[in-house]
Backbone of each chain as ProteinMPNN parsed JSONL, in Angstrom:
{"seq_chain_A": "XXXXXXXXXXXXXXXXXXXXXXXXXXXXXXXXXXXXXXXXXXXXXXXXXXXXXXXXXXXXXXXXXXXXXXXXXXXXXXXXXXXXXXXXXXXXXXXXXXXXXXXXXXX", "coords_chain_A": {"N_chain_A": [[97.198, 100.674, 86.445], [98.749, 103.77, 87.088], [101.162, 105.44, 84.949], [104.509, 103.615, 84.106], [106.789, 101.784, 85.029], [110.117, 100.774, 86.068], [112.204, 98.107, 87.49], [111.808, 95.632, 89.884], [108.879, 95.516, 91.435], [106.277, 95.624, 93.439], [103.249, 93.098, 93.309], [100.372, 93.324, 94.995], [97.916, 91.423, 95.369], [94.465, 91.197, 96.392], [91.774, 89.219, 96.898], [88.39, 88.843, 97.419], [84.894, 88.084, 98.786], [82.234, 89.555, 99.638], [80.259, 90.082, 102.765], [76.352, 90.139, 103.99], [77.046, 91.967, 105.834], [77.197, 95.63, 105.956], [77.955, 97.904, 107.043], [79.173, 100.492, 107.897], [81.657, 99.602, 105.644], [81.961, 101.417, 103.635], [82.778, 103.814, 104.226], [85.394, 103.131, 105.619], [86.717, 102.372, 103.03], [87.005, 104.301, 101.799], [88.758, 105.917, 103.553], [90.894, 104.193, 103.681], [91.76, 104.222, 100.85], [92.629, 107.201, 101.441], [94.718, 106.727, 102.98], [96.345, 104.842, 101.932], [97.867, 106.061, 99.718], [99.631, 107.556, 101.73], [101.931, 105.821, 102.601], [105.356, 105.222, 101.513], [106.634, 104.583, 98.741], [104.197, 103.642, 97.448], [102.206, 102.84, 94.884], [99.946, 102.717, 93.292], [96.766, 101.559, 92.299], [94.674, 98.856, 91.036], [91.224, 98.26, 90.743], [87.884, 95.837, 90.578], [84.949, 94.501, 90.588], [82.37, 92.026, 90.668], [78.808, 92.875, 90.657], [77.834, 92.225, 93.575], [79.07, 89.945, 93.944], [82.484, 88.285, 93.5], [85.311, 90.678, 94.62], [88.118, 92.186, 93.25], [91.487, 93.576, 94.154], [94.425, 95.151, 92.5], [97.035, 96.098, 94.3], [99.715, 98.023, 93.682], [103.495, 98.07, 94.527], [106.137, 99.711, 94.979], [108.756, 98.518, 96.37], [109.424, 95.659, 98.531], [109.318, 96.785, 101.201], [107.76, 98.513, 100.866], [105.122, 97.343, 100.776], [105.308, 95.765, 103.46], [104.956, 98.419, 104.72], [102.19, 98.841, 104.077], [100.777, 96.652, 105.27], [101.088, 96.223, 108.167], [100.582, 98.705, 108.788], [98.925, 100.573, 111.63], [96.511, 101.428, 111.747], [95.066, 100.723, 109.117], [95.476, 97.993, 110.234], [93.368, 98.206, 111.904], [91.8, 97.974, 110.41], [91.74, 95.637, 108.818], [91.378, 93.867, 110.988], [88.084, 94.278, 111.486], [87.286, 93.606, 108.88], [87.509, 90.853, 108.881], [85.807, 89.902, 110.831], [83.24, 91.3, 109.966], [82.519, 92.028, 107.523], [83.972, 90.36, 105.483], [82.919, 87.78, 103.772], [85.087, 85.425, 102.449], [88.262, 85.843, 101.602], [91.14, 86.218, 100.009], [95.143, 86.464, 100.216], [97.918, 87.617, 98.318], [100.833, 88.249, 97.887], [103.246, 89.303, 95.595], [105.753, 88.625, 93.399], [107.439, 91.198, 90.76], [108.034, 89.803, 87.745], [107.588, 90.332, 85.049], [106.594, 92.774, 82.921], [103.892, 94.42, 80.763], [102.088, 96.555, 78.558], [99.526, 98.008, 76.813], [97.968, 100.139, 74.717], [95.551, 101.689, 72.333], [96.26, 102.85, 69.48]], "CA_chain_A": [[98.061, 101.429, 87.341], [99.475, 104.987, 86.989], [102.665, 104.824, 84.155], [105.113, 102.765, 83.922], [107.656, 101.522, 85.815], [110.877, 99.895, 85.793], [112.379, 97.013, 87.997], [111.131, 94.429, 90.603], [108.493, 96.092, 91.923], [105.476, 93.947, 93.644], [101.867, 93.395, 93.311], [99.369, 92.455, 96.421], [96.565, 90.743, 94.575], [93.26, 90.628, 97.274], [90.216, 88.763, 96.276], [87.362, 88.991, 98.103], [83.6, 87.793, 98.742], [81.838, 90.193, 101.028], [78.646, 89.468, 103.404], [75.506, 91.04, 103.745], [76.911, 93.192, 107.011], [78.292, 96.296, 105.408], [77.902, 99.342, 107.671], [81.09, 101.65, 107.815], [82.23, 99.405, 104.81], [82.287, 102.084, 102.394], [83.84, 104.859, 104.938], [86.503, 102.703, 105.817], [87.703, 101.766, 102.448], [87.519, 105.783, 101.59], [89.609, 106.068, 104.639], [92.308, 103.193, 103.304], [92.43, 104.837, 99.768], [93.799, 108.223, 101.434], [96.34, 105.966, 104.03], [97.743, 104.344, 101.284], [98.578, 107.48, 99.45], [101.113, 108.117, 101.974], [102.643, 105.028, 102.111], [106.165, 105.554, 100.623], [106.299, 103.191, 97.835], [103.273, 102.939, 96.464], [102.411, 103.046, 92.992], [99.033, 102.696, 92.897], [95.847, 99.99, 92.64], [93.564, 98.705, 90.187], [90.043, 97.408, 91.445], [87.042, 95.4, 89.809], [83.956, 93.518, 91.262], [81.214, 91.876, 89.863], [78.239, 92.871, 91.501], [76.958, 90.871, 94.474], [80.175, 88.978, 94.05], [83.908, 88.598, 94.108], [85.943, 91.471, 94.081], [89.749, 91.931, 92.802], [91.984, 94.768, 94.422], [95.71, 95.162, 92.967], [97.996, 96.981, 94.247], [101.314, 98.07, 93.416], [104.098, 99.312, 95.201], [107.967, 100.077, 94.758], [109.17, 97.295, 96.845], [108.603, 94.919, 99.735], [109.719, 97.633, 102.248], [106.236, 99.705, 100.852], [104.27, 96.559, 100.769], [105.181, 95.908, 104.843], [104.938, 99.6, 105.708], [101.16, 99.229, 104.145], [100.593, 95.657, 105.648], [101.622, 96.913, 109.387], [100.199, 99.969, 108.934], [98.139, 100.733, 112.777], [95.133, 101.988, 110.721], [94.999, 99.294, 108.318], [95.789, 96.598, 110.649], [92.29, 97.643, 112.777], [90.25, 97.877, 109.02], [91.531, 94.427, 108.479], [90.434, 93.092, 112.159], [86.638, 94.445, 111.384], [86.668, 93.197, 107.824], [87.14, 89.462, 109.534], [84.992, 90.399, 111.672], [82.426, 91.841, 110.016], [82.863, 92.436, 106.546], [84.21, 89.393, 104.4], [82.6, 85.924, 103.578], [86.586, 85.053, 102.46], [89.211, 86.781, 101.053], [93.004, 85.689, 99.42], [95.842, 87.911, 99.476], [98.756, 86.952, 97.193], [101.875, 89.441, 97.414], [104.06, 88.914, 94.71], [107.0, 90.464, 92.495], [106.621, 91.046, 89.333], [109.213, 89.426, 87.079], [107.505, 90.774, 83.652], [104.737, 93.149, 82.276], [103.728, 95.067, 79.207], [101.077, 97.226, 78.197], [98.837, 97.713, 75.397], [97.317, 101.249, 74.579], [95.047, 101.741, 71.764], [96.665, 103.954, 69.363]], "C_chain_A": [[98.602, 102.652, 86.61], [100.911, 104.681, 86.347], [103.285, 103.928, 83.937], [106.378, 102.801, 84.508], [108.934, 100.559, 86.049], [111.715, 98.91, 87.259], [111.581, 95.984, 89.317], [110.621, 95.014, 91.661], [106.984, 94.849, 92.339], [104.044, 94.566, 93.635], [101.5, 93.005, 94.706], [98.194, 92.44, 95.62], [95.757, 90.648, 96.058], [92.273, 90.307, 96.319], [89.081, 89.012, 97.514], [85.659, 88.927, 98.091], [82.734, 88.697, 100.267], [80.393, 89.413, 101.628], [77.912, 90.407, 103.457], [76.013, 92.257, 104.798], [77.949, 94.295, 106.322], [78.589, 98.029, 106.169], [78.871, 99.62, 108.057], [82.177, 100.685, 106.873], [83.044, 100.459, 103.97], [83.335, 103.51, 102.905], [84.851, 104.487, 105.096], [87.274, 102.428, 104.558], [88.04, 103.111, 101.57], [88.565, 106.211, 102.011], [91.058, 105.725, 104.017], [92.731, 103.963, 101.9], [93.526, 106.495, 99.628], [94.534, 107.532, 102.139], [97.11, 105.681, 102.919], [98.648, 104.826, 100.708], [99.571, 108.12, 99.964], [102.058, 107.161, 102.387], [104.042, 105.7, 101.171], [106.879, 104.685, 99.647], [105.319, 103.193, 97.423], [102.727, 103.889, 95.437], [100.954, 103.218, 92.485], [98.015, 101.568, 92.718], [94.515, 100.168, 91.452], [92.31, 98.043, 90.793], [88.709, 97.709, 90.184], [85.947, 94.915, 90.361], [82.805, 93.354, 90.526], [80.488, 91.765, 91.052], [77.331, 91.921, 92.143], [78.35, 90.09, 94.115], [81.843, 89.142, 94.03], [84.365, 89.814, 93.417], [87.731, 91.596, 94.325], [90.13, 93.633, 93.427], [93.415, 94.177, 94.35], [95.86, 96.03, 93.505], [99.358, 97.03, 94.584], [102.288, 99.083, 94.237], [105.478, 98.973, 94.921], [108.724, 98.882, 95.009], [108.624, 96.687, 98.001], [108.66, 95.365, 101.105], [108.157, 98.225, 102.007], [104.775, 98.693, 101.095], [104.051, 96.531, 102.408], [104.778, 97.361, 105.425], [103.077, 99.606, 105.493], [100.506, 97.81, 104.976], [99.896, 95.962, 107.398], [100.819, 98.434, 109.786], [98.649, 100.278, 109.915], [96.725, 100.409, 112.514], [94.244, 101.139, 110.03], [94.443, 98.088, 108.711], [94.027, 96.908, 111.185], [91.265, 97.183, 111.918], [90.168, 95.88, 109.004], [91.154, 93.507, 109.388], [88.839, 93.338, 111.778], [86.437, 93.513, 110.344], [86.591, 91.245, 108.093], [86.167, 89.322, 110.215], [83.588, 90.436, 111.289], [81.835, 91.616, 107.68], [82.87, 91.512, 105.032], [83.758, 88.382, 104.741], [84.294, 85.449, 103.236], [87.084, 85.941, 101.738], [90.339, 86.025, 100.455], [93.945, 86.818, 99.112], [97.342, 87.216, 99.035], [99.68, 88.739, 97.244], [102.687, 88.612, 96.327], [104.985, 89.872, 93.759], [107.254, 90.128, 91.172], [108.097, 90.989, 88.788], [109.23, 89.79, 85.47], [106.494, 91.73, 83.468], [104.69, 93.895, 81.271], [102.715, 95.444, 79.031], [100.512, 97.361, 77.105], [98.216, 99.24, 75.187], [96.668, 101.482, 73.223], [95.868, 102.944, 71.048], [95.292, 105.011, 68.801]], "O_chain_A": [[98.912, 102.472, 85.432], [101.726, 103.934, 86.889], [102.607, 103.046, 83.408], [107.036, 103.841, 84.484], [108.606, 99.388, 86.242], [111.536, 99.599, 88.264], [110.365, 95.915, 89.136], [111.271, 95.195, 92.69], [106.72, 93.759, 91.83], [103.649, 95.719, 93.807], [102.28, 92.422, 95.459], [97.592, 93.456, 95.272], [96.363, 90.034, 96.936], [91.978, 90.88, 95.27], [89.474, 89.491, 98.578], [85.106, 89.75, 97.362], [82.732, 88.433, 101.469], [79.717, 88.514, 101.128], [78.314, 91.522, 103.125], [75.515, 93.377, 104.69], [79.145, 94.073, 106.133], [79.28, 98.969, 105.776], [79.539, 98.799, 108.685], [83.378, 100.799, 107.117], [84.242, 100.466, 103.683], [84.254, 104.047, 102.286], [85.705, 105.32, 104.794], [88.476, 102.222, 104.731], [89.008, 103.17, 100.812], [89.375, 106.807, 101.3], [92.021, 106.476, 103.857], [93.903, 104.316, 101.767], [94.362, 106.916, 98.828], [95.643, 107.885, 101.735], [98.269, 106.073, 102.779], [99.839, 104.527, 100.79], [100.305, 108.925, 99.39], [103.176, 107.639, 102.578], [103.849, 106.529, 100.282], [107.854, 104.067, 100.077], [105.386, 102.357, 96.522], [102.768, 105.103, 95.233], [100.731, 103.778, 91.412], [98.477, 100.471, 93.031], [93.768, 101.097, 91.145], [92.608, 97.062, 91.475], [88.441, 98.645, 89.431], [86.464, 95.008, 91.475], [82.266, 94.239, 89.861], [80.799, 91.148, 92.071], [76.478, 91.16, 91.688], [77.837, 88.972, 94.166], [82.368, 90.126, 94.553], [84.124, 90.135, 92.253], [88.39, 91.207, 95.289], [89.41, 94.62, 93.276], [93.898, 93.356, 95.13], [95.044, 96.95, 93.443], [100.005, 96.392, 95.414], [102.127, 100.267, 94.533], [105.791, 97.819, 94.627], [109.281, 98.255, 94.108], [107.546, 97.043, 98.479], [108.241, 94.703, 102.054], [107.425, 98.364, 102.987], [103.679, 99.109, 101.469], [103.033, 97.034, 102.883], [104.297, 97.427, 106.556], [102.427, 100.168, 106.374], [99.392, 98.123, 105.394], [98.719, 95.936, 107.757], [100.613, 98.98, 110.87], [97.536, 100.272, 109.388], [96.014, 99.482, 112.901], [93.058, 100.886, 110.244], [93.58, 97.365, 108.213], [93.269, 95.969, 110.945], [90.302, 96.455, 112.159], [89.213, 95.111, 109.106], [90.661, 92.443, 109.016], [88.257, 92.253, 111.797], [85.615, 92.615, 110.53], [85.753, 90.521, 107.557], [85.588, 88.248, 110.05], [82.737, 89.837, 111.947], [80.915, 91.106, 107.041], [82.244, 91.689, 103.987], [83.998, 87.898, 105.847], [84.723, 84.97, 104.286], [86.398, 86.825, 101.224], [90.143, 84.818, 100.598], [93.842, 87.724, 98.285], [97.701, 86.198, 99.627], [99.339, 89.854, 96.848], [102.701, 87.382, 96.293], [105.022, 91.07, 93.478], [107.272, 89.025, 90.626], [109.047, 91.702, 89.109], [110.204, 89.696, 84.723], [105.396, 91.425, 83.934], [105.806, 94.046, 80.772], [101.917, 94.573, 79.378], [101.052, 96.735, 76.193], [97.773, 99.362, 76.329], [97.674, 101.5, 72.515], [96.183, 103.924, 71.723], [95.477, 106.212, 68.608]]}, "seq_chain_B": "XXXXXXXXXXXXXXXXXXXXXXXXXXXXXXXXXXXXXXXXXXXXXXXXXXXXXXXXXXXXXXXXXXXXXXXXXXXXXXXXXXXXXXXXXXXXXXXXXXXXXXXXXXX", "coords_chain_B": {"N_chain_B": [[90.985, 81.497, 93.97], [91.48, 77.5, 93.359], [91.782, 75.871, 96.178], [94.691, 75.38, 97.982], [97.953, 76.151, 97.859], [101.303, 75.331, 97.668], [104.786, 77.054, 98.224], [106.732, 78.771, 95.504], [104.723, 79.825, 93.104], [103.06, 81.529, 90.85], [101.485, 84.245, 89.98], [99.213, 85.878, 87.208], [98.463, 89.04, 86.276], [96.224, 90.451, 84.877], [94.968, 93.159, 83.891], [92.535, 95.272, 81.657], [90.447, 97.215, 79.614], [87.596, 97.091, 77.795], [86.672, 97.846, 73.897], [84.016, 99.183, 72.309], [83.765, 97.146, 70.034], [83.015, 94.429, 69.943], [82.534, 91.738, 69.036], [82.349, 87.997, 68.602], [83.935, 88.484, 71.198], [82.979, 87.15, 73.523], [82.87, 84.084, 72.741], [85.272, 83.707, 72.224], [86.343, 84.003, 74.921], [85.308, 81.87, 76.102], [86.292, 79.42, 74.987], [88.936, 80.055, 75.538], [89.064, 79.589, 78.422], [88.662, 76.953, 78.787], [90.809, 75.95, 77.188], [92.943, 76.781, 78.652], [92.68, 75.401, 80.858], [94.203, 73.106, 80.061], [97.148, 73.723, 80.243], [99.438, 72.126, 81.37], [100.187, 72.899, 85.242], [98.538, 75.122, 85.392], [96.884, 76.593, 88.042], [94.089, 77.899, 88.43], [91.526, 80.398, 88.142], [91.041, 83.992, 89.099], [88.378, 86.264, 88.253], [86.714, 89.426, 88.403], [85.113, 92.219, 87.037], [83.874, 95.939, 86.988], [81.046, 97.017, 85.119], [80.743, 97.631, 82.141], [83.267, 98.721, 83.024], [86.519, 98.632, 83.95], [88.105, 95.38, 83.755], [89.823, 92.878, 85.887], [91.262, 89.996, 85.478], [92.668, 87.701, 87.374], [95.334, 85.1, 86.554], [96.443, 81.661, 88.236], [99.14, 79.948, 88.394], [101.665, 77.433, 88.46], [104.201, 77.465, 87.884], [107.006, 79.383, 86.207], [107.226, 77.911, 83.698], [104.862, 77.014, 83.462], [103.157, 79.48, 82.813], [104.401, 80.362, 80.754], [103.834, 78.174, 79.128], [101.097, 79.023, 78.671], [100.876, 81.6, 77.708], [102.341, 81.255, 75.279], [100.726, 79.58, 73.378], [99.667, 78.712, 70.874], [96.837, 78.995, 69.712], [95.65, 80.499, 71.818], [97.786, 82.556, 71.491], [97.153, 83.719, 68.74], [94.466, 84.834, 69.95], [95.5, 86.772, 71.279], [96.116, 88.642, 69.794], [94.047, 89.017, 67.986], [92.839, 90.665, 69.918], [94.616, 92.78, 70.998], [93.588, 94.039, 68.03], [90.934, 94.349, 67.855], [89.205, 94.15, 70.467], [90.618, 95.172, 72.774], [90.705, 98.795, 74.092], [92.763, 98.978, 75.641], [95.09, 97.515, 77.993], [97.037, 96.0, 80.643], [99.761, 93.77, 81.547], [100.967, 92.06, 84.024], [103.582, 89.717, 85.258], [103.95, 87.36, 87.964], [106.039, 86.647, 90.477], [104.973, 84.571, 93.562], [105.251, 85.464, 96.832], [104.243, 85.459, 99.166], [101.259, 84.43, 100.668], [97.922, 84.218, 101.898], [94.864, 83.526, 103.33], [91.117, 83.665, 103.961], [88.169, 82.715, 105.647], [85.07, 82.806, 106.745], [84.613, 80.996, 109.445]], "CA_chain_B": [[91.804, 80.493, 93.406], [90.793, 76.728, 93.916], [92.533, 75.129, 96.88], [95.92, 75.856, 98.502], [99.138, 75.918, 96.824], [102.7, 75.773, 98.639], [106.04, 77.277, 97.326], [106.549, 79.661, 94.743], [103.865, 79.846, 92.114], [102.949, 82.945, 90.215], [99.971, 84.845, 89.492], [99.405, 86.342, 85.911], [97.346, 89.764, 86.201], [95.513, 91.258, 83.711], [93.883, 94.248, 83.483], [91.566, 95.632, 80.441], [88.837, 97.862, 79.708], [87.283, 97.013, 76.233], [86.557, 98.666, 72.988], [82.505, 98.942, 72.026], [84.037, 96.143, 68.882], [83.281, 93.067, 71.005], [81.674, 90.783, 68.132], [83.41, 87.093, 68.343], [84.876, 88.121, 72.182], [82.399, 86.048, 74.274], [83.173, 82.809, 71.909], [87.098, 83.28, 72.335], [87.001, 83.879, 76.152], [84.422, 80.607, 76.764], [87.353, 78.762, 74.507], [89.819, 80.575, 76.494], [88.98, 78.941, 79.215], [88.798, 75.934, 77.872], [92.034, 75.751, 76.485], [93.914, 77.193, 80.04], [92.701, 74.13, 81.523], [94.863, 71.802, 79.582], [98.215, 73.722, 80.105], [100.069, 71.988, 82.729], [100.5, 73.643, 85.954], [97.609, 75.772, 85.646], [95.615, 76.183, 89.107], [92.917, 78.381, 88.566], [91.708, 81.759, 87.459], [89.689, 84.561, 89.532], [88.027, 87.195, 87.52], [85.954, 90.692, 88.254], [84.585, 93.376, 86.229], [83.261, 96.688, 86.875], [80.315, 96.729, 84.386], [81.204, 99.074, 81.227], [84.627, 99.269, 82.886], [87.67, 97.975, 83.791], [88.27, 94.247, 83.806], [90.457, 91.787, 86.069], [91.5, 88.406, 85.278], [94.278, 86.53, 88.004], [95.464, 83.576, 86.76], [97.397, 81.31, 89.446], [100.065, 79.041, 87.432], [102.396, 76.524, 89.255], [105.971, 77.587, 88.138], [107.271, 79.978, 85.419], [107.177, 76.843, 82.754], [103.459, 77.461, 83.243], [102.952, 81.033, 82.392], [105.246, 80.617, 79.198], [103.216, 77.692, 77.969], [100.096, 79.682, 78.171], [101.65, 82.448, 76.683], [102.813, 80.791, 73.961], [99.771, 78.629, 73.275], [98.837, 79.35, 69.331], [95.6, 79.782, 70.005], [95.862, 82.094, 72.447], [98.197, 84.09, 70.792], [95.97, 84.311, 67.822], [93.292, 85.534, 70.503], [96.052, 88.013, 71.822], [96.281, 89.477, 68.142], [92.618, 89.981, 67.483], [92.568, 91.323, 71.172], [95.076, 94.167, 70.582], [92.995, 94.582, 66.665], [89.433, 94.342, 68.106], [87.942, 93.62, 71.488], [90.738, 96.11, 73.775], [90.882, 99.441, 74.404], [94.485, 99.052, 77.004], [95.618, 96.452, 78.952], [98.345, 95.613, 81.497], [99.919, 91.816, 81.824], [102.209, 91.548, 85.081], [103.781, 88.266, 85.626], [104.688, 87.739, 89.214], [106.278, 85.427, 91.409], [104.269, 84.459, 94.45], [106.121, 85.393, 97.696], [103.536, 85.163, 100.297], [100.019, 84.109, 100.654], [97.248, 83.664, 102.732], [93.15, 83.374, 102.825], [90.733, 84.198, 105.278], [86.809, 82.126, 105.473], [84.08, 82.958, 107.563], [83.463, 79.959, 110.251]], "C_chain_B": [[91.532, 79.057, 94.075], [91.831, 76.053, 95.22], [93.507, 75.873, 97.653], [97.088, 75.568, 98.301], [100.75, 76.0, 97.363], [104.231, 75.863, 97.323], [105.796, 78.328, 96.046], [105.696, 79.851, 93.004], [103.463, 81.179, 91.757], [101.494, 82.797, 89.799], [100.365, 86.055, 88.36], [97.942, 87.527, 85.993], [97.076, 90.512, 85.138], [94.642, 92.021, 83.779], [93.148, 94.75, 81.986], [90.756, 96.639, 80.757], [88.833, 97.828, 78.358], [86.711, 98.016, 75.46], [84.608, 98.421, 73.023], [82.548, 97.637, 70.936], [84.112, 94.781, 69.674], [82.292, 91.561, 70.027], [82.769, 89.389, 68.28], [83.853, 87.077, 70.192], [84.233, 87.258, 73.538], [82.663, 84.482, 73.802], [84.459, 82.509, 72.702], [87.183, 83.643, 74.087], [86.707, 82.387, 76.518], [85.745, 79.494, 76.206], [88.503, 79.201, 75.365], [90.179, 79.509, 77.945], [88.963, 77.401, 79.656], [90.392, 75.086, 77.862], [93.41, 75.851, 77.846], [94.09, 76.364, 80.815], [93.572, 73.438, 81.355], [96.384, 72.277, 79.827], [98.528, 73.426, 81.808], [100.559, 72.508, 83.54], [99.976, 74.816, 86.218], [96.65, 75.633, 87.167], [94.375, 77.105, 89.153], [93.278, 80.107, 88.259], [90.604, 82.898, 88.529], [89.314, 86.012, 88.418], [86.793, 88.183, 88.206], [85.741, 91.592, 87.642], [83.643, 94.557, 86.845], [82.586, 97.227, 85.711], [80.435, 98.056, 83.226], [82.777, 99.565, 81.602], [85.862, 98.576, 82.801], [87.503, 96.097, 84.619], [89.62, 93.545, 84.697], [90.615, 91.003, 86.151], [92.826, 87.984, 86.154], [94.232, 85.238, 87.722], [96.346, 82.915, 87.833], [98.512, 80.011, 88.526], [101.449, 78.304, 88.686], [103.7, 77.104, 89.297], [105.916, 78.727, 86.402], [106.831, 79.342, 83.664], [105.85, 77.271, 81.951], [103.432, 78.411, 82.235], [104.113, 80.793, 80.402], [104.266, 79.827, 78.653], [101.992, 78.472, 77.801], [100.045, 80.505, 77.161], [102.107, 82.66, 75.431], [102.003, 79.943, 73.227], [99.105, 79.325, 71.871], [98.079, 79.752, 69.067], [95.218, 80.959, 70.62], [96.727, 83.296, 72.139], [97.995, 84.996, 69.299], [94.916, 84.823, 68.467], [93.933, 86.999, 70.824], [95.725, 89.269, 70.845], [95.426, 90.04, 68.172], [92.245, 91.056, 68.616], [93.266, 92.892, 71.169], [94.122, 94.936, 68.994], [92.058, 95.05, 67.403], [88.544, 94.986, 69.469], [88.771, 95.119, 72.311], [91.216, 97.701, 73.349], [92.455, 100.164, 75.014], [94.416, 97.963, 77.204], [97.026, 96.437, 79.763], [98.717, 94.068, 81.574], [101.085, 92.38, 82.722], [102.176, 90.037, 85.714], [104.673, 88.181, 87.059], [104.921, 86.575, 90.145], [105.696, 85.6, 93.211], [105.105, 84.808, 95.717], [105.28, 85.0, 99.151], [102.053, 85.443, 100.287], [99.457, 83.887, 101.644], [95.698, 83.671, 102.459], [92.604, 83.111, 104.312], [89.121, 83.252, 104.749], [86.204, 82.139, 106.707], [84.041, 81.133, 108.45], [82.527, 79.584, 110.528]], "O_chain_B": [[91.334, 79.112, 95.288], [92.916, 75.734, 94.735], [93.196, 77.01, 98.006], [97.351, 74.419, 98.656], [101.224, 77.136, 97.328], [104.563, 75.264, 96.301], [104.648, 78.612, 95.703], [106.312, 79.983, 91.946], [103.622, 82.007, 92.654], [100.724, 81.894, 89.473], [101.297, 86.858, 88.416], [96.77, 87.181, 85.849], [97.928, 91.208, 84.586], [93.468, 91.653, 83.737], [93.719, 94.128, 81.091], [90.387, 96.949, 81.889], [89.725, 98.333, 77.676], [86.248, 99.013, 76.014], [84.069, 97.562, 73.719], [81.493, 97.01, 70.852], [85.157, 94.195, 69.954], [81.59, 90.676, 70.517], [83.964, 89.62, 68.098], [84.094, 85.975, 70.685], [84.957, 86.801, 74.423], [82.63, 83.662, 74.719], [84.725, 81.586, 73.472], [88.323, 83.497, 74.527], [87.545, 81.694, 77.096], [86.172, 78.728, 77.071], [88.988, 78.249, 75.976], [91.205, 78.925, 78.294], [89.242, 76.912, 80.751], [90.83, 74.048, 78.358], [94.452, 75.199, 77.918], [95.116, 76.216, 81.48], [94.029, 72.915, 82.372], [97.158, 71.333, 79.665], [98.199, 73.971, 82.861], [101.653, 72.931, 83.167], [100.506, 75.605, 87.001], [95.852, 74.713, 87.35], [93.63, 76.916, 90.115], [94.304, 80.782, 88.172], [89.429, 82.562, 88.674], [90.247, 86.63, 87.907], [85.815, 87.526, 88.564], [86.831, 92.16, 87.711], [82.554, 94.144, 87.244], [83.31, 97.976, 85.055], [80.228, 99.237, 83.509], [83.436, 100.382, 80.959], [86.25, 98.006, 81.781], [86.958, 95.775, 85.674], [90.658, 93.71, 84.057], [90.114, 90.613, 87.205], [93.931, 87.953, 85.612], [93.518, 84.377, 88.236], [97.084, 83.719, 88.401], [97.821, 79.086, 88.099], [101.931, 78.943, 89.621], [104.325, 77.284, 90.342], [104.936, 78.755, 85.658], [106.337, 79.989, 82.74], [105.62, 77.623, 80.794], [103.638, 78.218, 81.037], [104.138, 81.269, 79.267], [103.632, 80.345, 77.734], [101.736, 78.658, 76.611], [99.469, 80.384, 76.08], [102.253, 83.659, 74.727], [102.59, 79.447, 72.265], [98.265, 80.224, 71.834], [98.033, 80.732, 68.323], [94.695, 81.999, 70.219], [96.564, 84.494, 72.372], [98.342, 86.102, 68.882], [94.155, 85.404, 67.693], [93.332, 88.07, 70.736], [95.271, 90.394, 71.055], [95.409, 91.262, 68.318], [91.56, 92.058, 68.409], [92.629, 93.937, 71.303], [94.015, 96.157, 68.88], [92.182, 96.23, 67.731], [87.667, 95.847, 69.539], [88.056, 96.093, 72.546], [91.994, 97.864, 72.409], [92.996, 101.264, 74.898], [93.614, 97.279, 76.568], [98.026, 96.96, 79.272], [97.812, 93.238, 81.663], [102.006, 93.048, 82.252], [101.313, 89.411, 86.33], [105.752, 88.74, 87.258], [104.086, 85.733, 90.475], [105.976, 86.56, 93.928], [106.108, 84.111, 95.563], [105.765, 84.307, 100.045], [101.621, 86.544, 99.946], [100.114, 83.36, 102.541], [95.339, 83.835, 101.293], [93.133, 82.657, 105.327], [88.938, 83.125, 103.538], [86.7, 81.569, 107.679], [83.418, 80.212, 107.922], [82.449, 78.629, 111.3]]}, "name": "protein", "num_of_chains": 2, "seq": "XXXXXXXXXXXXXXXXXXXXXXXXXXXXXXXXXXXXXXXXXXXXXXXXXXXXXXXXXXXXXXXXXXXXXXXXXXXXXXXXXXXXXXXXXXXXXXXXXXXXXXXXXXXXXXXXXXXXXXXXXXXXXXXXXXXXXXXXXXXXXXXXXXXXXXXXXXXXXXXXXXXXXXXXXXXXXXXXXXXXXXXXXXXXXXXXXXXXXXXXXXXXXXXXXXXXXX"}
């Protein structure tokens, strides 16, 4: 994530196993990376996937006011009807608030 | 994460992206894993990688208790050591208390 940041600010951990149907996958999650951007609260998102298999998306935001405004969010809400839909073999989403963290930087 | 877990349990995220010095770090994760098993109140770990890049590991841990004994687990914090010497590049650790969950599976 982008800097560093001080008090009880929360993650949304998604996991995710996609299926073979992926058409307007990759537009839509172009789409979600500028929405979230205006989100007010958020901090930013780390993402990983091993290919052909599960993939990890944090992301971080200010508080649980920025988490609902991206949850709720019209736009969002229809990506995440398709991706049931269409999209994911399963998923897990895990909000949570972060009570510690610490960084490491190579000097 | 295996199963379904009620009440407040925390997830331990870890980000990375490693150094090219990775001699020894396939040994100490396979032990890693290993070893995570045995601390009580452990429920499971998901992991993704973007290949050459950045790494995420979520662990899911029962109660705070958890996350400390891992944390504090000799071994592993002789892996931490060589991990800041050797294997990483960066890292992030946020420890976070679970507030709300859910999971989605194809029918």
């Amino acid at each position: 994530m982008p800097g560093t940041f001080c008090g009880h600010y929360y993650v949304a951990v998604f996991t995710a196993v996609r299926t073979r149907e992926q058409s307007g996958y990759s537009e839509t999650v172009a789409r979600r990376e500028d929405l979230v951007k205006d989100v007010p609260g958020y901090l930013g998102t780390d993402y990983a996937q091993i290919p052909g298999g599960l993939a990890i998306t944090v992301g971080y935001f200010r508080d649980a006011d920025a988490v609902t405004a991206w949850r709720t969010d019209i736009e969002h809400r229809a990506a995440q009807k398709r991706g049931r839909a269409e999209w994911y073999e399963s998923y897990t989403l895990h909000i949570a608030k972060v009570e510690r963290s610490h960084g490491f930087t190579r000097a």
